[in-house]
N, C-alpha and C positions, 0 to 999 in steps of 0.2 A: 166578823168573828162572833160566835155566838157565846163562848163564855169561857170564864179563865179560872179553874179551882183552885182553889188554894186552902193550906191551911192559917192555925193562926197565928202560927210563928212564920209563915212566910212574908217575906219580900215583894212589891208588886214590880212588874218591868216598867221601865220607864218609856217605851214605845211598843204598844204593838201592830201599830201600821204596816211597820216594815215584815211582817209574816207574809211566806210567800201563798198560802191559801189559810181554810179555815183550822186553825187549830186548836178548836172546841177544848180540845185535851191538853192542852200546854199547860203545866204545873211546873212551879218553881219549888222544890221541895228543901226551900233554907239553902339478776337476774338468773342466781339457784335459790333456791326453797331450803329452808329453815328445817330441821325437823323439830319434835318436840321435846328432845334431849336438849336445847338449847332456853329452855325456858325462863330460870331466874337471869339468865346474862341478855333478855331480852327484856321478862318485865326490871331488869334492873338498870335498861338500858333509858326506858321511857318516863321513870323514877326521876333519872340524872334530868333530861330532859324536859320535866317540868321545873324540878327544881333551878334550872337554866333560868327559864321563861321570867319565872318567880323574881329569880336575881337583880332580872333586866327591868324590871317594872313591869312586867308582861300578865294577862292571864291566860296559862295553857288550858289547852281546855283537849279533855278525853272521850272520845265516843263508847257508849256502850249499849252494842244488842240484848234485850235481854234472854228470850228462850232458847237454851243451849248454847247460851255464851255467857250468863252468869246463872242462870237457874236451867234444872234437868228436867225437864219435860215429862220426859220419862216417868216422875216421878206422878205426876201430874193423873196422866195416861193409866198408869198400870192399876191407881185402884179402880176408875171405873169401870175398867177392863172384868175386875174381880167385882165390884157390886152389879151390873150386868150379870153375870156368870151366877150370882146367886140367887138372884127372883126367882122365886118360886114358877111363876108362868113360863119362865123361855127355858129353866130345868127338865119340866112338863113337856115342853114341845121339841124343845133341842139338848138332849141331854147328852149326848155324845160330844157337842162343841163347846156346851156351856162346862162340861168337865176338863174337857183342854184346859181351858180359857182360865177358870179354877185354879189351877196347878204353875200359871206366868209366875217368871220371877223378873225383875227388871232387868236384868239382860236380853230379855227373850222378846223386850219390845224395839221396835225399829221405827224410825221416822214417819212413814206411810202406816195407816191401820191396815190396808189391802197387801203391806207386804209381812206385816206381822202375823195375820190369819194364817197366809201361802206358807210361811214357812211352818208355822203347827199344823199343817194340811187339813185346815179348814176352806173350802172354797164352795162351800151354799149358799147360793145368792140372797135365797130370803133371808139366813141369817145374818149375814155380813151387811147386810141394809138394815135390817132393825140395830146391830150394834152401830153400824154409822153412825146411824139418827139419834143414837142417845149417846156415843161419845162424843160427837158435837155439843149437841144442847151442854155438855158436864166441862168439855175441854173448853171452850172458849166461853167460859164465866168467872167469876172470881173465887171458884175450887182454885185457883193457879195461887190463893191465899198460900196453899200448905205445899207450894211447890220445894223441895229440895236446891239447894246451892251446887253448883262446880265449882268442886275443893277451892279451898282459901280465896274464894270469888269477894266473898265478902271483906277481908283481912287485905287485899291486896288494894282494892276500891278506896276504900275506907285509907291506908298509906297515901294515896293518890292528894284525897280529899284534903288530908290534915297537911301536904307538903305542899297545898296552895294550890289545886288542878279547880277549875270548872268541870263537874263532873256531867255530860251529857247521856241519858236514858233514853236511846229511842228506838222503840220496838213497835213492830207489827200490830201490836196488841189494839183493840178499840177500847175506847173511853167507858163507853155504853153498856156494854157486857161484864168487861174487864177490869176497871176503874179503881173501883173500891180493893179488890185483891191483890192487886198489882201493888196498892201504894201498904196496905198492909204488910203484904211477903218482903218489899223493899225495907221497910219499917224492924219487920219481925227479925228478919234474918241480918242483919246487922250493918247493910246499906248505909251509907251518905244517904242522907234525906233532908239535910239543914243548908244554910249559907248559900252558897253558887250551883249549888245542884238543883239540876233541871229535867223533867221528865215530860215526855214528847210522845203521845201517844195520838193512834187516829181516830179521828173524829168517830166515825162507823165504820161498821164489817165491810161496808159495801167498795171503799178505797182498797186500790192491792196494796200490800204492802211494798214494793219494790217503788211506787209510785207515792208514796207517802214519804219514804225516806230522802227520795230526788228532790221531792218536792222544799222539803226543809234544808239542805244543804247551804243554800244559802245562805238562810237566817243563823242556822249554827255558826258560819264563818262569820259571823258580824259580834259573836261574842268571846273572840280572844283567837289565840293563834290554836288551832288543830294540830295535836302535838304526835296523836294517838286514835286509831279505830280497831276495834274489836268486834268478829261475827262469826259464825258460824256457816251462812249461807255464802257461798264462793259469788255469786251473781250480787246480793246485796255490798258484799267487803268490797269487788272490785268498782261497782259504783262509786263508793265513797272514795277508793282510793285514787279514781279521777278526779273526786269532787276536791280531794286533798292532797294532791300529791306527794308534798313535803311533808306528810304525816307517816309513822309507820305503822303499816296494816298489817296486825295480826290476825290469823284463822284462828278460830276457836275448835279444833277439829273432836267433836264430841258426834251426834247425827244431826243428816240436813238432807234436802227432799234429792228426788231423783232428779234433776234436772242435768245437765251433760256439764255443767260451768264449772272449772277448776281457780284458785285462786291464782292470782297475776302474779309473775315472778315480783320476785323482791319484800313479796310477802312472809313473814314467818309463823308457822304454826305452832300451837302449844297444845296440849290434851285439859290442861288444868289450871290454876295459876299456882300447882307446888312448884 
């Protein structure tokens, strides 16, 4: 293990041997479908269900994804979209795209940048390659600081925390990039970040994420009973809800990539946590 951040109200773990690979990033921060008219009788349901755990001597412990299953990506996305669109040089050169691009409102982005272009019928290679390369370099750093919440994301968490959950963070996100915004936006935005809360992030870019998740499963079931998983991506939630059977997997149905993977029955969806 190459290192374990922390702040200075944190807690150190008492073992970390048992880590199933390097998790540089590990911080301890203190069969029908559901639709999403069913929401507070679901999060009201996994509420009871900590508070069970609690009863028993137990510590339930809650998963959470976090981009587009407690923070809006979107929100992330859309101004670089507009600081791109204002430079003076790519105005000059692409002035017809860079005025689209101008005029986004956050509805008008989608999960994929290649599919948000196609729908404003933008499809110029050179320019859709220069915006790549710099909504990368912007998206995956700690701008994700001033990322937006999904509604009452924060207010619902935070119930979990205070009726005794171990509250688990573990996102795609890398340490190296992303580290410092991450724990700010968690910070800022009104997160659990004290006591049993844990954030799990990957080491580097270069881990996929689906492969970083699998990989900690384990480790996560070693600290308390899995009561609860929360995701957005249909191929990550149904991982975990093998890894946890006896948990209830909710979708977070906000956006998530093109892949063909639909969530496993018995899973319930929610839009929000109203």
């Amino acid at each position: 293990m190459k290192s374990v951040c922390s702040f200075a109200f944190l807690f150190a773990l008492s073992s970390l041997a048992t880590l199933p690979m390097d998790f540089g990033s590990l911080e301890i921060l203190g069969t029908s479908v559901a639709q999403a008219s069913a929401t507070q009788p679901v999060l009201n349901g996994i509420l009871a269900a900590v508070q069970s755990q609690v009863s028993a001597g137990q510590i339930p412990v809650v998963l959470f994804d976090l981009d587009d299953t407690l923070f809006d990506s979107r929100s992330r996305t859309l101004p670089i979209l507009l600081k791109f669109s204002s430079d003076p040089a790519m105005k000059a050169r692409y002035p017809e795209e860079t005025a689209v691009l101008s005029r986004l409102q956050l509805w008008d982005v989608h999960y994929d940048l290649a599919t948000t272009l196609h729908v404003q019928g933008i499809d110029r290679a050179d320019f859709s390659q220069q915006l790549s390369d710099f909504w990368t370099l912007h998206f995956f750093s700690n701008e994700c600081e001033n990322d937006h919440v999904i509604p009452l994301a924060p207010e619902y968490v935070r119930t979990l925390a205070q009726a005794g959950a171990r509250i688990v963070y573990l996102t795609g996100r890398d340490r190296i990039r992303m580290g410092v915004g991450t724990r700010k936006a968690l910070q800022g935005r009104g997160f659990p970040t004290r006591g049993l809360t844990l954030l799990l992030m990957k080491p580097n870019a270069q881990v996929a994420d689906l492969e970083f998740k699998l990989s900690a499963f384990k480790w996560i079931g070693t600290q308390g009973k899995v009561v609860a998983v929360f995701e957005n991506e249909p191929a990550n939630l149904n991982a975990m809800k093998r890894a946890f059977p006896e948990a209830q997997s909710v979708f977070v149905d906000s956006i998530r990539s093109s892949r063909p993977e639909m969530p496993a029955a018995g899973t319930v969806w929610i839009r929000s946590f109203q």
